[in-house]
C-alpha positions, 0 to 999 in steps of 0.5 A, spaced: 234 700 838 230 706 835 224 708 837 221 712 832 215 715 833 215 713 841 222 718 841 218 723 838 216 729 844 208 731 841 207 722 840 209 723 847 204 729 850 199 727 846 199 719 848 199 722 855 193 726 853 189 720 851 190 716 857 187 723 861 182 724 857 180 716 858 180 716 866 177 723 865 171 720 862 170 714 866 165 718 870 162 721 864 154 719 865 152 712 862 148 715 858 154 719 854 157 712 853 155 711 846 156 719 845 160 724 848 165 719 851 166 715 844 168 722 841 172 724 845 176 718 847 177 717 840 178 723 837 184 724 843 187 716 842 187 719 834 192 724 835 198 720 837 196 714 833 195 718 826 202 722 828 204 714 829 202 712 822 204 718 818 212 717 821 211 710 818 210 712 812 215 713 806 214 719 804 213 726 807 207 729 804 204 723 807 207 724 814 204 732 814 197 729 811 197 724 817 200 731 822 194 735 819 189 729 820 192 729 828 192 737 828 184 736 826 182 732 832 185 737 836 179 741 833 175 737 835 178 735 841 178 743 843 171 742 842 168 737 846 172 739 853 169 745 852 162 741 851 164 737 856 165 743 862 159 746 859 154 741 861 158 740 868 161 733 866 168 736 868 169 741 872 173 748 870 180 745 873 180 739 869 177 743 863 184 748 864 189 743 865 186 738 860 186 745 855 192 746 857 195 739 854 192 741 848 195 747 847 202 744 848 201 738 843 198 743 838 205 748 839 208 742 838 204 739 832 205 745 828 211 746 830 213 739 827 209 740 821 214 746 820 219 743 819 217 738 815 214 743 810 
């Protein structure tokens, strides 16, 4: 049985990152919940879940359409962890190792879009 997207190592990492970064954020204060929380869970979970969607599409442009909309949301990503450390919800170990993970899943994101393109 093919896996598809799932066999894919960036689907993989980023699926990975997402779930880090839910339990990292459960200690968020409450008042974040409906802020900071809801953005960077969503803008995490929507990397693999648009690299998902695109390998289900039917032709590459689209592919490399939903790759770019992920690569987008490791913008934003990059963006709130550093917001994130800045206002002492994470503290710089947590901040490094999740950066880290970004910028892996990024390598690889380019790194697919390449060789679609």
């Amino acid at each position: 049985m093919e896996e598809g997207f799932r066999s894919l190592k960036v689907w993989q990492k980023s699926y990975n990152f997402a779930l880090e970064i839910y339990r990292v954020t459960r200690v968020f204060p409450q008042a974040e919940l409906y802020g900071l929380t809801n953005q960077m869970r969503r803008a995490a979970l929507s990397i693999s879940a648009n690299i998902a969607e695109g390998y289900e599409r039917q032709h590459r442009k689209e592919y490399i359409q939903f790759l770019m909309i992920a690569h987008g949301s490791l913008g934003e990503i990059e963006t709130f962890l550093l917001f994130a450390k800045d206002l002492g919800y994470i503290d710089e170990k947590a901040y490094g190792a999740l950066d880290n993970q970004r910028q892996e899943i990024r390598r690889l994101l380019r790194g697919l879009i390449n060789s679609l393109k």
